[in-house]
DOVEXSE-150356 format. One record per atom (N, C-alpha, C, O, CB): x negated, y negated, z. Coordinates in steps of 0.2 Angstrom, whole numbers, plus 5000, padded with zeros to 4 digits. Each point is the difference from the previous one (the first is absolute). Glycine has a CB too. Layout:
// residues N
XYZ ...
//
This chain:
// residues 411
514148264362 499349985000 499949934999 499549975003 500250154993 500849844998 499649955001 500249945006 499649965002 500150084986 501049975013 500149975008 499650015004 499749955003 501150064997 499050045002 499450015004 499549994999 499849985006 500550074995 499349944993 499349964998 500449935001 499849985006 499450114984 501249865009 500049944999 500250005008 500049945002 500350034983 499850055019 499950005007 499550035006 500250005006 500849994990 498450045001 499350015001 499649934999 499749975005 500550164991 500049854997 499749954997 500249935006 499749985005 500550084980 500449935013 500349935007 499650015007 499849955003 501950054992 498350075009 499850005005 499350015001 499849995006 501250024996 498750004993 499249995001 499749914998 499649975004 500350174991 500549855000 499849935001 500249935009 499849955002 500350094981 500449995018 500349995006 499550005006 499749955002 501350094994 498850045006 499550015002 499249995004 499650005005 501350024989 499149964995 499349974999 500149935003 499749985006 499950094982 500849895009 500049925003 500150015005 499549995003 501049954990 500050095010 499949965007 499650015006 500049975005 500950024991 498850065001 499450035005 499449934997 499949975006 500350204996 499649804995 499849974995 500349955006 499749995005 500250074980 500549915015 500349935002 500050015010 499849965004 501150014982 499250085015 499850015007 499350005001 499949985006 501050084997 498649954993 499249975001 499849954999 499649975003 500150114996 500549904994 499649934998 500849965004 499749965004 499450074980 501549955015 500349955002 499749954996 499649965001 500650075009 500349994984 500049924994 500750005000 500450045002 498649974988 501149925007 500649985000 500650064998 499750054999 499649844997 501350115004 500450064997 500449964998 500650025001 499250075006 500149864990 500749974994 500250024996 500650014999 499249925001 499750094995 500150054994 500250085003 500650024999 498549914993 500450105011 500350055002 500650035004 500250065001 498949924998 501249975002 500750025006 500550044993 500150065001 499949795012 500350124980 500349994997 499950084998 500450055000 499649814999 499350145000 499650084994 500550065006 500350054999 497649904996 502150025013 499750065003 501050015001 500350055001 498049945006 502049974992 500949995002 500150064995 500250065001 500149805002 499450104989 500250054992 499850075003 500550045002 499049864986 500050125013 499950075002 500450025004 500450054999 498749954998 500749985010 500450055003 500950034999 500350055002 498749905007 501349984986 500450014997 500150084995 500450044999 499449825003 499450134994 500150054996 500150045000 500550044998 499249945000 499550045008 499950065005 500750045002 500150064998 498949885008 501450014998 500550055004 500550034994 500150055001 500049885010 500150044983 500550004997 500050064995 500550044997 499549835005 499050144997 500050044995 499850075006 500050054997 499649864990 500350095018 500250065004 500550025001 500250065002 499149915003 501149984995 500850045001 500250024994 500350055000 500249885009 499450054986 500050034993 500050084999 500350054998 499249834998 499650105008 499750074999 500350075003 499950064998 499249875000 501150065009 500450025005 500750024997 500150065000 499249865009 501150044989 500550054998 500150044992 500450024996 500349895014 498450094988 500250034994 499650075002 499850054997 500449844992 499550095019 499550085001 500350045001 499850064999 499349915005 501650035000 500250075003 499750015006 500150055003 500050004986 499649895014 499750025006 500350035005 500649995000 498749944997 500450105009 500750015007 500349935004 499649955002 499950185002 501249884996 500349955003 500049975006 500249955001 500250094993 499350025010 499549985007 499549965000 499749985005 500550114998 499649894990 499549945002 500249934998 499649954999 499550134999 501749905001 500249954998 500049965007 499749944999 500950114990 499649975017 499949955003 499249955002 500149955002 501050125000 498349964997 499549995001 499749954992 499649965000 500450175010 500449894985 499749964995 500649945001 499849944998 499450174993 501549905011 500249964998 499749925005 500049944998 500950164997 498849925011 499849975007 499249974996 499749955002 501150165011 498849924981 499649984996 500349934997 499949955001 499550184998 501249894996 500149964994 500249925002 499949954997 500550184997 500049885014 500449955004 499349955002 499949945001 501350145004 498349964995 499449985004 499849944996 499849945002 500050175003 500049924989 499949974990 500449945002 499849965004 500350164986 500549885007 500649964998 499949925005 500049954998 500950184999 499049915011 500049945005 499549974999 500149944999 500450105010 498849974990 499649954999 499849974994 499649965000 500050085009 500749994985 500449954996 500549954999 500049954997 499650125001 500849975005 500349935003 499849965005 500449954999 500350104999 498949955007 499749945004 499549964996 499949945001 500150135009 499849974982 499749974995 500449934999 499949945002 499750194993 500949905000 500349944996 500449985002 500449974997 499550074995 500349975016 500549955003 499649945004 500349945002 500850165000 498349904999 499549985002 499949995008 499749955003 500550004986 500150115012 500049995008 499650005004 500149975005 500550084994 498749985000 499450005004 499749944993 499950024994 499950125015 500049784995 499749964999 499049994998 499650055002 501649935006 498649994990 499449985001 499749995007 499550015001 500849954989 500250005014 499749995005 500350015007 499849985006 499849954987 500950145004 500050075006 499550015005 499450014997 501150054994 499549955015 499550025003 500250055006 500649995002 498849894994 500350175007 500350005007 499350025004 499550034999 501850014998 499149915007 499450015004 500150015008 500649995002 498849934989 500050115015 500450025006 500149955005 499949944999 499750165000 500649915005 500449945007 499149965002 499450015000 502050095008 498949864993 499549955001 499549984995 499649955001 500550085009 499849994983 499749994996 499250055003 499449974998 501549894998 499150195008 499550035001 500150084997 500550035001 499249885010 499650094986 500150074995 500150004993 499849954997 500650085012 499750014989 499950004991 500849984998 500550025003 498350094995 501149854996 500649994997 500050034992 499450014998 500849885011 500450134988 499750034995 500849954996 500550005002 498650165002 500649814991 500449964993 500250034995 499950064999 499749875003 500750044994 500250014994 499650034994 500350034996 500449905009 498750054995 499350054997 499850055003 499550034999 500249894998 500850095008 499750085002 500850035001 500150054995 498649925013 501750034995 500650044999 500350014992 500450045000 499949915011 499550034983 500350004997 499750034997 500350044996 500349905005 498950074997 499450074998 500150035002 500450044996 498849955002 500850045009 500150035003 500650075000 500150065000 499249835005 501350044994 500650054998 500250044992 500450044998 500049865012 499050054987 500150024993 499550074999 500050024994 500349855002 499350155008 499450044999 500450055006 499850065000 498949854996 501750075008 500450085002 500550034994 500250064999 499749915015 500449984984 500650024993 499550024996 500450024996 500649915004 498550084998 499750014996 499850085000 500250044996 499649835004 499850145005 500050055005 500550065000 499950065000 499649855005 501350064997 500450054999 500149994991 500050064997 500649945018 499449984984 500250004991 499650054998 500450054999 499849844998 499150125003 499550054998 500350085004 500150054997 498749835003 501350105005 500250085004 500850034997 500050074999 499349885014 501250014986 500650014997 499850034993 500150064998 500549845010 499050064987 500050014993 499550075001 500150044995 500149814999 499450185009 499750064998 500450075004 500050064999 498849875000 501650035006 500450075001 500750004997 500450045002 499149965008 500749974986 500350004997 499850034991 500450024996 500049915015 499050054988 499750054995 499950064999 500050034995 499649905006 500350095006 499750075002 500750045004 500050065002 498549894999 502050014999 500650015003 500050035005 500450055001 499949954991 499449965012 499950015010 499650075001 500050035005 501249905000 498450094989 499850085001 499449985006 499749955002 500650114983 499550015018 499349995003 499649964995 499649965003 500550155005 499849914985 499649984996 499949925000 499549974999 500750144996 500349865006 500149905000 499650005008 499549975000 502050004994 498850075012 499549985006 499350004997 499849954998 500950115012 499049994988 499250015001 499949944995 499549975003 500350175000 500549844992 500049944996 499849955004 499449985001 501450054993 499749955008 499949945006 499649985005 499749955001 501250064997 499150055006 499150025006 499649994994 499649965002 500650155008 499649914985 499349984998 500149954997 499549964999 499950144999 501149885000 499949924997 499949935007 500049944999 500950114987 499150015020 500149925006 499150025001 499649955002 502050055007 498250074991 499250025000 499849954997 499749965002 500250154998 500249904993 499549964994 500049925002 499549974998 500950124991 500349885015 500249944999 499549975007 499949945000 501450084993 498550025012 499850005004 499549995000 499849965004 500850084998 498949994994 499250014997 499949944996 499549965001 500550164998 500549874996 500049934994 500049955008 499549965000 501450074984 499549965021 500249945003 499249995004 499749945001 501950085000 498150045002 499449995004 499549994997 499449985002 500950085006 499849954983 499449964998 500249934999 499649955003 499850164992 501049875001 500349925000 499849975009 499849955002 501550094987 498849985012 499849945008 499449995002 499849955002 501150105004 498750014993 499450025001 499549934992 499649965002 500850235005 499849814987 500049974996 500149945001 499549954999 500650134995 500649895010 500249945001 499449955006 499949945000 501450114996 498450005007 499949955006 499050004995 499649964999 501550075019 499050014980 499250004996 500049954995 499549965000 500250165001 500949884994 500049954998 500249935002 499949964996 499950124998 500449915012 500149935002 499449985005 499949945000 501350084998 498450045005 499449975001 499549994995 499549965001 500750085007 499849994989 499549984995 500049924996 499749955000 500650194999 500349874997 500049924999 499949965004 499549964999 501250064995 499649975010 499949955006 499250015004 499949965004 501650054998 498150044995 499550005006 499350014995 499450025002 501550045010 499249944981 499150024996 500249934999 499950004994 499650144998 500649795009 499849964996 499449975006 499649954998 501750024992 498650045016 499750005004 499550045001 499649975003 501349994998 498950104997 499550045000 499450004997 500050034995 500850015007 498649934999 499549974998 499550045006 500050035005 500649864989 498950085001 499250035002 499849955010 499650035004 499849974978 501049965019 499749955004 500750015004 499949985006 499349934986 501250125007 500850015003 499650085003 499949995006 501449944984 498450125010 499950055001 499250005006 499850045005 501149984982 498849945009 499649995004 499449945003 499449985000 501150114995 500149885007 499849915005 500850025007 500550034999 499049834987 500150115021 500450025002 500649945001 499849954996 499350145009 501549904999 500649974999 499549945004 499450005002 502050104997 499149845000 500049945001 500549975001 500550014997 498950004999 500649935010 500549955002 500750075002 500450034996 499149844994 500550135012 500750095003 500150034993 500650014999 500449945011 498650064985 500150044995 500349984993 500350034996 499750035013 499849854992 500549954995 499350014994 500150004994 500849875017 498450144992 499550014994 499650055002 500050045005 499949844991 499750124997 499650075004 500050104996 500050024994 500549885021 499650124988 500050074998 500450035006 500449975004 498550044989 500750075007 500450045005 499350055000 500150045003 501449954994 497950015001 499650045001 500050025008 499850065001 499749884987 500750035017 499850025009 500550045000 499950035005 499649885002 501050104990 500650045002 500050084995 500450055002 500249825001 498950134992 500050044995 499450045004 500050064999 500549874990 499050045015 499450045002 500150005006 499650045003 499549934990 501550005013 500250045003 500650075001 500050055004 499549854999 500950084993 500550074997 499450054999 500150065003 500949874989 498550075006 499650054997 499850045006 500150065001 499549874989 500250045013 499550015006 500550055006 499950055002 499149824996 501550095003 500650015005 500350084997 500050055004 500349804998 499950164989 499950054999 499750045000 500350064999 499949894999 499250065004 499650035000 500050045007 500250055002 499449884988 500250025012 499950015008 500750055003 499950055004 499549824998 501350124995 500350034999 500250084999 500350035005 499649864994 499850134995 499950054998 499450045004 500150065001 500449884988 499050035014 499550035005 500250035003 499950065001 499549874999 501250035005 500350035007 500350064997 499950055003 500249845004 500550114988 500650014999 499850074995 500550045000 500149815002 498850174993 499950054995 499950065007 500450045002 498949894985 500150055017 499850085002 500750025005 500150065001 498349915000 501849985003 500550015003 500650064997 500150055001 499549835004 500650074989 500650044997 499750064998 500350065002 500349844994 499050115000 499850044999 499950055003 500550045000 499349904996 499750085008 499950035007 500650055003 500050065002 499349845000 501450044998 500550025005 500250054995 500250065002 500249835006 499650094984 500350054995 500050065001 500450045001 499549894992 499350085007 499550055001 500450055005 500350055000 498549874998 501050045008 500350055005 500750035000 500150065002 499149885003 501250014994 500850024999 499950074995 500350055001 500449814998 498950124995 500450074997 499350054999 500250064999 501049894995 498350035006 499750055001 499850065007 499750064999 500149854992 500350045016 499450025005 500950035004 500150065001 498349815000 502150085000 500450005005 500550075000 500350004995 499549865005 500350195005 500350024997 500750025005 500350065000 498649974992 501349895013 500350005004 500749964997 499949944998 499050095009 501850014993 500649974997 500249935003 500149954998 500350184999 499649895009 500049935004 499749955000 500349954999 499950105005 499149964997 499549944997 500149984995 500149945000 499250105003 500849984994 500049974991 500749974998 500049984994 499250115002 501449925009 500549965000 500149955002 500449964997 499950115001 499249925008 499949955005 499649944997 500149945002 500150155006 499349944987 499649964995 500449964996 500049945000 499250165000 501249944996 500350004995 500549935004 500149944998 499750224996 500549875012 500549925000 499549965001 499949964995 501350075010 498449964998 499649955004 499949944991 500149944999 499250175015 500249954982 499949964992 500549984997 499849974995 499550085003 501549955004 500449994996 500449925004 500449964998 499650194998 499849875012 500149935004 499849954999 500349944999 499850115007 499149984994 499449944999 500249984991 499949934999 498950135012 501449974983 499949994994 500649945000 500049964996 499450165000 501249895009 500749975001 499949925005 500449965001 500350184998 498849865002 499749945005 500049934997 499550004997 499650085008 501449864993 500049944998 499149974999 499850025005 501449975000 498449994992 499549984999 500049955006 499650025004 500450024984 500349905013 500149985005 499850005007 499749965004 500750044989 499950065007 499950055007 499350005001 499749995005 501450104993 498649934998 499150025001 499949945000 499549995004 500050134990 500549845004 499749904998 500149995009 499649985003 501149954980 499950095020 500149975008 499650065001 499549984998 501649945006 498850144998 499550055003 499249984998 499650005004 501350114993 499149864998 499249984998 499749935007 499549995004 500750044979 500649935015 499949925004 499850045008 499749975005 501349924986 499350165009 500150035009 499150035001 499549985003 502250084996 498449994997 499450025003 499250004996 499450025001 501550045004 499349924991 499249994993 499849945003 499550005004 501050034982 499949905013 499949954997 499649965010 499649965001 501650054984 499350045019 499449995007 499450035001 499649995004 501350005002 498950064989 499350015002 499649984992 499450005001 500950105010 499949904984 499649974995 500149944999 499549964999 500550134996 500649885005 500249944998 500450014994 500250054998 498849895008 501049994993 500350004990 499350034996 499549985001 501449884999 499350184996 499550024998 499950064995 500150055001 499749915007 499950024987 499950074993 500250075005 500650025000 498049924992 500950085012 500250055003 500550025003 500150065001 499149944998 501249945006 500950025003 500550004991 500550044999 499549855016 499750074980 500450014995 500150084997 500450044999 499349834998 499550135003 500050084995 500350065003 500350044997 498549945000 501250015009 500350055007 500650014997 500150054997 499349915015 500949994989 500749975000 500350064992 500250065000 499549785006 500150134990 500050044994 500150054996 500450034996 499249925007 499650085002 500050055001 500450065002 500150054997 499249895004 501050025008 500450085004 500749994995 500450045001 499249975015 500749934977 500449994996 500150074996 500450045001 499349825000 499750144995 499750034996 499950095000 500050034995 499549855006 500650135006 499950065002 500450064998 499950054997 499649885010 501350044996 500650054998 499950034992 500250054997 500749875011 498850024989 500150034992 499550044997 500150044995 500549885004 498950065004 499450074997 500150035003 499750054998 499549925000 501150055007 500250065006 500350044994 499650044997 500749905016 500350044985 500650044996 499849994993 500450034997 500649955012 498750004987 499850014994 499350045001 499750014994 501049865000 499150155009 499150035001 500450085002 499850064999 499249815009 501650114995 500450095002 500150044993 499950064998 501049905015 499549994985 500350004994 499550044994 500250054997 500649835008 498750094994 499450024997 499950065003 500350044996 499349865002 500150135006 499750065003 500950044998 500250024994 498549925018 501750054992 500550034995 499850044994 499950065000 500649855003 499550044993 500150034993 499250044999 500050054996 501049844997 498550105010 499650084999 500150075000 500050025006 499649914999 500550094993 500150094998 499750025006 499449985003 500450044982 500750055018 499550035005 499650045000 499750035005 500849935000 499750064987 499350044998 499349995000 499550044999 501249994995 499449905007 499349974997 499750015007 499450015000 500949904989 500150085018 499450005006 500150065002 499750015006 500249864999 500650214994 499950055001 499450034995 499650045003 501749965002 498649994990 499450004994 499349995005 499550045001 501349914987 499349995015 499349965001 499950045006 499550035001 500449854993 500650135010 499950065007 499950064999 499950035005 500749925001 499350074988 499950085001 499250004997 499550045001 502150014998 498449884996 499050024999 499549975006 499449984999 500750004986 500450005021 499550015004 500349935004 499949995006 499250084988 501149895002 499849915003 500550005008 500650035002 499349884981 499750045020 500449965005 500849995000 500450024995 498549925005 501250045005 500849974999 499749905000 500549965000 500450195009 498749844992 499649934998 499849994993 500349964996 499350045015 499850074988 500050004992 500550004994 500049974995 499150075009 501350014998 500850004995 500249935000 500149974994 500550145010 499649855002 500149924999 499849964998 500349954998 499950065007 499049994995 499649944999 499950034992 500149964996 499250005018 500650094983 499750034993 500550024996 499950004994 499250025009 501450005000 500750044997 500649924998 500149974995 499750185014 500449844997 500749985003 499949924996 500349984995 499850105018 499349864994 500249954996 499849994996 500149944999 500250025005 499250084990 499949974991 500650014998 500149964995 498750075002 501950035005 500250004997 500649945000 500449984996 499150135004 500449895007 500749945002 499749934999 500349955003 500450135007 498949924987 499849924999 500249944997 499949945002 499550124999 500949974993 500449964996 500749955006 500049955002 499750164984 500749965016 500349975004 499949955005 500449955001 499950134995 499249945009 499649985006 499949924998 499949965005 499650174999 500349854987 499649935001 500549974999 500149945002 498650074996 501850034996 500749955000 500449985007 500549984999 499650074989 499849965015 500350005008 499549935003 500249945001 500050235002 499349854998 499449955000 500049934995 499949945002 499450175001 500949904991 499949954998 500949965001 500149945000 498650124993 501649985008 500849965001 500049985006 500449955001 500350134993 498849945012 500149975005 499549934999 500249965004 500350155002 498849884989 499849945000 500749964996 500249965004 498250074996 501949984997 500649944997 500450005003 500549964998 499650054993 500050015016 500649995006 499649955004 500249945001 500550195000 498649915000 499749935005 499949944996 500049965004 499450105004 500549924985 500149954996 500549975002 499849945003 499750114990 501249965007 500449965001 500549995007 500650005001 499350024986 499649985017 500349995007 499749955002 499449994999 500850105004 500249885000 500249945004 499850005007 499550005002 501449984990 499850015011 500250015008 499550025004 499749975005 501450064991 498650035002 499750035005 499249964999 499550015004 501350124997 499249854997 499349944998 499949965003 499549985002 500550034988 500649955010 499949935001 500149975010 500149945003 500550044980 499450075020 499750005006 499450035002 499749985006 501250024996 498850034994 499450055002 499349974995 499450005002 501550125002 499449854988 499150004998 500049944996 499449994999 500250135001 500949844997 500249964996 499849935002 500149985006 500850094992 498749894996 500249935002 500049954992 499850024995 499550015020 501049914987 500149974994 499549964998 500149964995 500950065007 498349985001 499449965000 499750034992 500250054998 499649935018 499649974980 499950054995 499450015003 499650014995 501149964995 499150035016 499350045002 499750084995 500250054998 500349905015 499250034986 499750084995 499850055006 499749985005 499749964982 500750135012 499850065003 499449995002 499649974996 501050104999 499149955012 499449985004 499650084997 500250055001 500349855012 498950094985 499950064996 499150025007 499749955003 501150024979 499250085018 499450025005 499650064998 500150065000 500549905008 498850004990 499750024995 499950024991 499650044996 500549975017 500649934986 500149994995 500450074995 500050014994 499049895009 501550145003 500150064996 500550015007 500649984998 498150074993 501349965014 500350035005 500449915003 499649965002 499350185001 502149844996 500249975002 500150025008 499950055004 500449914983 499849955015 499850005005 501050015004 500449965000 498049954998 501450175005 500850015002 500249965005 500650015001 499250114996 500049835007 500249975004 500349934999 500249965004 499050115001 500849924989 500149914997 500850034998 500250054999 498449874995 501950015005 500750024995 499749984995 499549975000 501550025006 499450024989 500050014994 500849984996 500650005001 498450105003 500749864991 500550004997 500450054994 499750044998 499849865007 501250104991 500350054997 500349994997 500249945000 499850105004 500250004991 500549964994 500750015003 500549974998 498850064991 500850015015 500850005000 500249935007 500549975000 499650214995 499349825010 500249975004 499749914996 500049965005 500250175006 499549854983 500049964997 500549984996 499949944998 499150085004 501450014996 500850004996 500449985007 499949945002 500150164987 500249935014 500549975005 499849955003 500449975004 500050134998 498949874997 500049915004 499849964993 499949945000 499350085016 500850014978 500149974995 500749984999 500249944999 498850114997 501750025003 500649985002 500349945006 500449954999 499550154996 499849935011 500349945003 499949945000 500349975004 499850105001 499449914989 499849924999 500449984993 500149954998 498650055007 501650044992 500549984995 500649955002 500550005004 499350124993 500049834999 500649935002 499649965002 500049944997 501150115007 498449965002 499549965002 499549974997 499949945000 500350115005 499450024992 499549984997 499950034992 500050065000 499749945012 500249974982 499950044995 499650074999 499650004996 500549895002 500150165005 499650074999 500650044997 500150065002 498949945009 501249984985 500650064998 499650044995 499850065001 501649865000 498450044993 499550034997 499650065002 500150064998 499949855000 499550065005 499550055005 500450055002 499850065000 499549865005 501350074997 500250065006 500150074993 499950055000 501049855013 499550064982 500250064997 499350044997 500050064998 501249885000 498350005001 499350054995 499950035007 500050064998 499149864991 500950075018 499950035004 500150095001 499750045002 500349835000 500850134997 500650034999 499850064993 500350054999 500549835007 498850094991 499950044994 499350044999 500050054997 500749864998 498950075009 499450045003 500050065005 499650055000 499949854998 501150085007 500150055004 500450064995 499850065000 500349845011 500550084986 500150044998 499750054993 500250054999 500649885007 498750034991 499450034996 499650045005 499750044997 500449874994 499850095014 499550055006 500350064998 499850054997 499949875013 501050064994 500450055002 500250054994 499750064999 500849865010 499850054986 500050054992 499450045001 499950065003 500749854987 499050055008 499250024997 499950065007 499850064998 499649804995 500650145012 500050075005 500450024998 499950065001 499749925008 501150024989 500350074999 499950054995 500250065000 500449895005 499049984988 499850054995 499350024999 499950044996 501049914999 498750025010 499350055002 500450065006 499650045002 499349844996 501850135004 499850055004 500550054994 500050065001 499749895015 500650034979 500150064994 499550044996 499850065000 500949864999 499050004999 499250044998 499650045003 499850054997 500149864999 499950085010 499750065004 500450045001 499950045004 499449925000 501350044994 500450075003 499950054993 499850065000 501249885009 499150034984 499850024996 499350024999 499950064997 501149885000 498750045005 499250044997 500050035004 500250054997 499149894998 500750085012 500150065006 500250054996 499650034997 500749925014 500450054987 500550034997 499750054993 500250064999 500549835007 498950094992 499750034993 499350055002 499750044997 500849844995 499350115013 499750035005 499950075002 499650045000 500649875002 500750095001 500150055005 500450044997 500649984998 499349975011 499850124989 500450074998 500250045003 499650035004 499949964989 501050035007 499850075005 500950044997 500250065003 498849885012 
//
């Protein structure tokens, strides 16, 4: 046991660092030395533990093919074989090259890896009970790692992008290609574009839901449906940005409404299948109940069906406004422009669907591509940090309404 803990210990801190040094890339002077000492340990107090377990002999080749594994990149350690200014990179110097701040984490974070897997099966003495060990400790490690990444880019936007965020950054529009100024035209066209979005894209999805499982009661149809939403949901975003430039954008022009369109038929696959999904989980006592005191096969739906499936239906709705939030591609042929013109409004309430508009997401990528040029790196990131505060903030208004629906519906 305690070989084992002092080689739990060596390959968690291994682990930790070097996942730690493959994101940040800091120096690794001090660290090269820490990580040789362990994996030293690691292997040494595994084989310790190994021939006092009694384990089966059939797994010596597999751990020994571990321990060699250990040993070698300790030794590439302390004989100094992989350099500082190791590099490899591909023919012609085109394409990614990866150095000596990345191979050598890298290699120390797979020994590390098998060290952790060796020392619980050999705890548990290769029983099924060590497996299920190990599957949930790659679960758990899996969950800790998607929130750590999910944390890292929030907090690297973050720093880098509130020292920027001001009353006058939020609402004045950009200046000089976005060197002064705000973003306010890009915040009140996201909105609008949004929206318009959701117009085309609720009754549609919806509707089709309706019908699929309430109305249809044809096996064919509804498979043929079924791929068709699974083609269109599989469609590059792209793809509809050149369908819009093809046939929108010749009879509306560039324009709020080729954008919203665009968006929109985006938008659709997923209220389709999160709106099914919902009706789903309706009980079908509840519309054999309402059919026998008389009601419609309309009134069961409209008074029975979606109060009940509602919660689901607006989280569907509202996940597809945070998808049209952060699209690009299919925008910036059809309604996009980088002018800070403000929304032509008609009648002071109803925008005018025929003008472009500008966006936050297609205002970051011509803020990026002025990077080196022009001072907007700043901006780009407060830019970068508003979009992604949209986006959060809709996914945790479409929790919230799922939760109050939710406290609602009994049955």
């Amino acid at each position: 046991m305690p070989a084992i803990a002092v080689s739990l210990i060596a390959s968690a801190f291994m682990f930790i660092s070097s996942a730690a040094c493959l994101v940040l890339r800091p120096d690794l002077g001090l660290m090269v030395p820490s990580w040789g000492v362990a994996l030293l340990v690691s292997a040494l107090m595994i084989a310790i533990s190994f021939s006092r377990a009694k384990a089966p002999l059939k797994r010596i080749p597999v751990l020994a093919a571990d321990l060699l594994f250990s040993f070698g990149i300790s030794l590439v350690i302390f004989t100094g074989f992989l350099q500082p200014n190791f590099v490899i990179i591909r023919p012609l110097c085109v394409g990614a090259s990866f150095g000596y701040g990345v191979i050598l984490p890298f290699l120390v974070l797979v020994a590390s890896i098998l060290g952790v897997k060796d020392s619980i099966n050999i705890l548990y003495r290769y029983s099924a009970k060590g497996r299920e060990v190990l599957v949930f400790l790659a679960i758990r490690a899996s969950a800790v790692l998607a929130l750590l990444i999910l944390g890292g880019i929030l907090f690297i936007i973050i720093s880098k992008g509130i020292w920027v965020i001001s009353w006058d950054f939020l609402t004045m529009p950009h200046r000089r290609l976005g060197q002064s100024g705000g973003i306010s035209t890009a915040i009140v066209g996201t909105f609008w574009m949004v929206l318009g979005a959701m117009i085309v894209s609720a009754p549609l999805g919806i509707g089709s839901a309706i019908y699929l499982h309430e109305y249809s009661r044809s096996l064919r149809l509804n498979r043929m449906i079924t791929i068709a939403i699974g083609v269109l949901n599989g469609v590059p975003s792209v793809v509809f940005g050149l369908f819009g430039l093809a046939f929108l954008v010749t009879s509306f022009g560039v324009s709020l409404l080729s954008g919203s369109i665009i968006l929109g038929l985006i938008n659709i696959p997923t209220i389709i299948l999160t709106s099914q999904e919902a009706l789903k989980s309706v009980p079908n006592t509840l519309r054999e109940g309402s059919m026998a005191l008389g009601a419609s096969k309309w009134q069961t739906i409209r008074k029975v069906v979606l109060p009940s499936a509602m919660p689901g239906i607006l989280t569907g709705i509202i996940m597809g406004v945070a998808k049209a939030s952060g699209e690009t591609a299919p925008i910036m042929w059809t309604a996009v422009t980088f002018t800070a013109t403000s929304v032509q409004m008609i009648y002071g309430v109803i925008p005018d669907l025929f003008q472009p508009v500008n966006n936050l997401d297609y205002h970051l990528l011509n803020l990026i591509y002025f990077l080196g040029a022009w001072d907007v790196e700043a901006r780009a990131w407060g830019t970068a940090l508003v979009l992604v505060a949209l986006v959060l903030g809709t996914n945790m208004l479409a929790i919230l309404v799922r939760n109050h629906y939710r406290k609602k519906i009994s049955w």
